[in-house]
C-alpha positions, 0 to 999 in steps of 0.5 A, a space after each residue: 215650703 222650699 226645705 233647704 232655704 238660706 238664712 236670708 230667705 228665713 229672714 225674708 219669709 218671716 218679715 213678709 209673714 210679720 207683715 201679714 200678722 201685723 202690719 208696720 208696727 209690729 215689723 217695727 216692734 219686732 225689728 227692735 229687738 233686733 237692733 237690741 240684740 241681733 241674734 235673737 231677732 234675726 232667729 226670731 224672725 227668721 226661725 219663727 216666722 220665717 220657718 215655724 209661720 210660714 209653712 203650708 199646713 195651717 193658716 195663719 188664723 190655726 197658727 194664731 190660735 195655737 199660739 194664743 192657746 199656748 201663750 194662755 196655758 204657759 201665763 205668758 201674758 206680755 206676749 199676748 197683745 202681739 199675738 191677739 192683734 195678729 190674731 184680729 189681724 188674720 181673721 180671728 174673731 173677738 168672739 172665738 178669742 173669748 172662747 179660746 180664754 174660756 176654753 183654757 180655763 178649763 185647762 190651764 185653770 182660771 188665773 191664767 184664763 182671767 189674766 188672758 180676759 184682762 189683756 182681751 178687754 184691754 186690746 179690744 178696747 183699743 180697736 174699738 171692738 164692743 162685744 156689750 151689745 151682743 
């Protein structure tokens, strides 16, 4: 990774991450704080995906699954769906998803491990992903 990059090529790096996670729509998603509030999209962008993502040692697959992990622990529970489906979206399997929720209940406790089941089922049952018959 480049170190001294200008705030536009943040910008740039962070919108093709975007694009990798999560397609159109979560650009669209994402672009939409921006027009919000400015700032904070273009820091978002920019800083987490364009310098946090971005960087060579982990895959994005790693990095989701920290981010999950992390987003689990903290019961940041409206900002998992976005994270599950980048997840999906980077090589994540349902089943190691349903682990990481496992897992953290053993650490974060299992309100915040049942309430990370419950957005799973919900963004599963829109992908069309059933685990039922395994």
């Amino acid at each position: 990774m480049k170190a001294n990059k200008t705030n536009q090529e943040r910008y740039a790096a962070g919108i093709d991450t975007l694009q990798t996670m999560v397609g159109d729509h979560g650009v669209s998603m994402i672009k939409q704080i921006g027009e919000f509030f400015p700032d904070f999209g273009h820091t978002l962008v920019a800083f987490g995906f364009g310098d946090l993502y971005s960087r060579d040692i982990l895959d994005l697959k790693q990095r989701e699954m920290i981010t999950i992990t992390s987003l689990i622990t903290q019961g940041a529970t409206e900002q998992l769906p976005f994270h599950l489906h980048a997840g999906l979206n980077v090589g994540l399997k349902p089943e190691e998803i349903l682990e990481i929720i496992l897992h953290c209940g053993g650490y974060a406790g299992f309100p915040k491990a049942c309430g990370a089941l419950d957005v799973a089922r919900k963004v599963f049952n829109e992908r069309g992903i059933d685990l039922t018959n395994k």
